[in-house]
N, C-alpha and C positions, 0 to 999 in steps of 0.2 A: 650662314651655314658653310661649313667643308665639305667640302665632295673628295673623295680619295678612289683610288681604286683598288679595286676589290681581288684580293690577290693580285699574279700575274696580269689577270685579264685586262682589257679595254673598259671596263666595266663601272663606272661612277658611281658611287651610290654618299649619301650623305652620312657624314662620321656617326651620327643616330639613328638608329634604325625603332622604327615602330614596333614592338612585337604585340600580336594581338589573341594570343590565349585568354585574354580575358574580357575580351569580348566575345558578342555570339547569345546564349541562351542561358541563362541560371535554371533552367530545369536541368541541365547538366552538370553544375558546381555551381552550389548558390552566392560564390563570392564572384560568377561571371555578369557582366553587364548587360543589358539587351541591349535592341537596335538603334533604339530611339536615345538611351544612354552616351550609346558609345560615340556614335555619328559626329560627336563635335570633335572628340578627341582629335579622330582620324582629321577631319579639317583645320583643327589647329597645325595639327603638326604640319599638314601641305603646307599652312599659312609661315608657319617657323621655318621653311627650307627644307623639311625632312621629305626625302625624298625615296628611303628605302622599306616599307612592308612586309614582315615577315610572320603567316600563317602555318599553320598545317592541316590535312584532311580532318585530324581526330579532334580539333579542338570543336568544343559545341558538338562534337559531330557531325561535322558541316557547316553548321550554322554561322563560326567564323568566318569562314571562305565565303558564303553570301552576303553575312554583313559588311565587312569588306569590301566585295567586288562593286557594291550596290554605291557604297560611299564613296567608291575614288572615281566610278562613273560618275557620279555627280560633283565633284567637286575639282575633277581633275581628268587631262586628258591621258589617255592610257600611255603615250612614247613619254610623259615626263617621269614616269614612275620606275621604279625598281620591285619586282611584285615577287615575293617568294611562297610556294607553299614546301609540303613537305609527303612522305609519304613511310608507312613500317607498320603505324599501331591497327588494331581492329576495327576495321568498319563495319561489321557484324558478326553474325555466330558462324558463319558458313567457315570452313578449313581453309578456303581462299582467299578470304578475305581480309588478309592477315599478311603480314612478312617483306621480304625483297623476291619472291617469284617473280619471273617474268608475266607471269597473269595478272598479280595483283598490283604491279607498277604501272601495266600498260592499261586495265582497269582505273586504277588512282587516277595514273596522270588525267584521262577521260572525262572523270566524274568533277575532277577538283576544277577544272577547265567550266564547265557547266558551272558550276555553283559560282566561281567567280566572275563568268559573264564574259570572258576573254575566251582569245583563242592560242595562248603562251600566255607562261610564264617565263621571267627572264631567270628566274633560279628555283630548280627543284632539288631537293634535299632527301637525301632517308635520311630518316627520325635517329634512329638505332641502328646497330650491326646483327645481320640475321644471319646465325650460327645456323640454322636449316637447311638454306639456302646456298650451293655453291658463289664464290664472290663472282667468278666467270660469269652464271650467269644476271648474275645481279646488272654487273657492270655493262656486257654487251645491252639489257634490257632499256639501260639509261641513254646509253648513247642511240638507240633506236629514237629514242626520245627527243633528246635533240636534232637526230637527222632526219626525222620526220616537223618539224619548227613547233614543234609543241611547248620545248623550251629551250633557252639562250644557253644556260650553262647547267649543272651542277655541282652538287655539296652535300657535304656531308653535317651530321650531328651525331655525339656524346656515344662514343665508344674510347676503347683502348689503341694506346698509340702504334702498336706492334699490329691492331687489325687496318687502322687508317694505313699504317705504313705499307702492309702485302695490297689491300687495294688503288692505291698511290702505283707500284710496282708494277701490276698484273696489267690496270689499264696502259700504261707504258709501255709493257710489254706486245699487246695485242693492237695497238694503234686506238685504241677509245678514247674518248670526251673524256678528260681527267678534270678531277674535284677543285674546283678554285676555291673552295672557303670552305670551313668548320665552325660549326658553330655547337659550343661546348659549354658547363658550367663551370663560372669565372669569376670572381670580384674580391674583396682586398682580405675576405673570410675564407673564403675556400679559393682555394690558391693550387692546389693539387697541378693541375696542368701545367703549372711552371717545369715541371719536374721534366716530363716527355712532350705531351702532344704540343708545347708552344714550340718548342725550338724544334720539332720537325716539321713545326707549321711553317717556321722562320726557314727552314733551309732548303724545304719543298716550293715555296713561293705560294703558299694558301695562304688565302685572308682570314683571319679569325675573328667570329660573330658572338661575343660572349653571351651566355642566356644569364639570366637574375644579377643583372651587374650590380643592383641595388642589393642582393642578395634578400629578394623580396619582399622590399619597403624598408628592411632591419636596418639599411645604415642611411636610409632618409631621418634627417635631424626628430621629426615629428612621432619617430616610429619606436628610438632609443630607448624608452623607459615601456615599451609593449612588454605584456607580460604574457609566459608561453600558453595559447590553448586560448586566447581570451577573441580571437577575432577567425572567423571561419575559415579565409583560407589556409590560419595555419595549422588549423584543427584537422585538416587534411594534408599538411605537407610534415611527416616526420623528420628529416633536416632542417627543417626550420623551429620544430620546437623541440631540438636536443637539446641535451645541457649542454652539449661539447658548443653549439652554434652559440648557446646565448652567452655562454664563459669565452668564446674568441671575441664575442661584439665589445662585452664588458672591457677583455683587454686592451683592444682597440680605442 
């Protein structure tokens, strides 16, 4: 395996990174795995070198981030690992429970910690850009975060390059923990981000974390002749069963 780092940072992590949305609980999304499913994956990958983990709160609604924490406690010691979660979408109905508040970050980071059985994480992430929210206080919220050791670094995920760019800017400006990696939708289909956020990834010094690089199974050799609507998760995923997506794959 290749260990690179991870943007600017000191930061190692292996050129593969696990993501694990789809593990966790299928009473959630019946195309997610349970516990007992998942548990080899995550140890093969230890076993294959891969050494970087990437969760969030909303997946399973927790239940990833336990499955998870449970599995690399057992199969792995916590300094060898690179353990990411995330944090924006709803973790219940309450108006707080929701967004980049500084209540509902310094609640996330808390709760996500618990579930994964750790006391840090080495990268926390918001999910989305929350137009609600001043980015001021987004940003100072995070960096509490890290200056309390709760996590190593942060990152960002799948907004607009002109929002990543004033956030980039503002923590700059104010001396805060600035974003070492993005992690955005990428792969040889949807290509969109060539246009802005790569090359201000590129000249910001962020590491970029692509999501569906497989562009969700569709350019795994076995998945090619899938047809739209016919297997669950894409019954839920409307970019994956456009025409526009399966007219680029055909081209390809």
């Amino acid at each position: 395996m290749e260990y690179v780092n991870l943007g600017r940072s000191g930061l190692k992590v292996s050129r593969i990174c696990l993501g694990t949305m789809t593990y966790g609980t299928p009473e959630w999304r019946d195309w997610v795995l349970d516990e007992t499913q998942s548990r080899p994956f995550i140890q093969r990958a230890l076993e294959l070198g891969i050494n970087f983990f990437d969760t969030a709160n909303m997946y399973s609604l927790g239940k990833s981030e336990e499955v998870l924490g449970r599995a690399l406690r057992d199969f792995a010691r916590r300094d060898e690992v690179v353990l990411a979660t995330k944090v924006y979408f709803p973790m219940g109905d309450k108006p707080n429970q929701r967004g980049l508040s500084r209540k509902h970050i310094l609640a996330s980071i808390e709760a996500s910690l618990t579930r994964l059985g750790t006391d840090y994480v080495d990268l926390y992430q918001i999910h989305r850009f929350d137009d609600e929210t001043p980015i001021e206080e987004t940003l100072d919220a995070l960096h509490s975060v890290v200056q309390s050791g709760k996590a190593r670094y942060i990152g960002a995920s799948s907004m607009y390059a002109w929002q990543f760019a004033r956030m980039l800017y503002t923590a700059d400006q104010h001396g805060w923990t600035r974003f070492i990696s993005m992690q955005n939708h990428y792969n040889l289909i949807y290509r969109e981000e060539e246009r802005e956020m790569l090359p201000l990834c590129q000249s910001e010094g962020v590491g970029v974390i692509p999501w569906s690089p497989l562009a969700r199974g569709m350019l795994a050799k076995a998945a090619r002749t899938r047809q739209p609507g016919r297997y669950p998760a894409r019954q839920t995923d409307t970019l994956a069963t456009s025409n526009w997506y399966y007219q680029m794959l055909t081209t390809l």
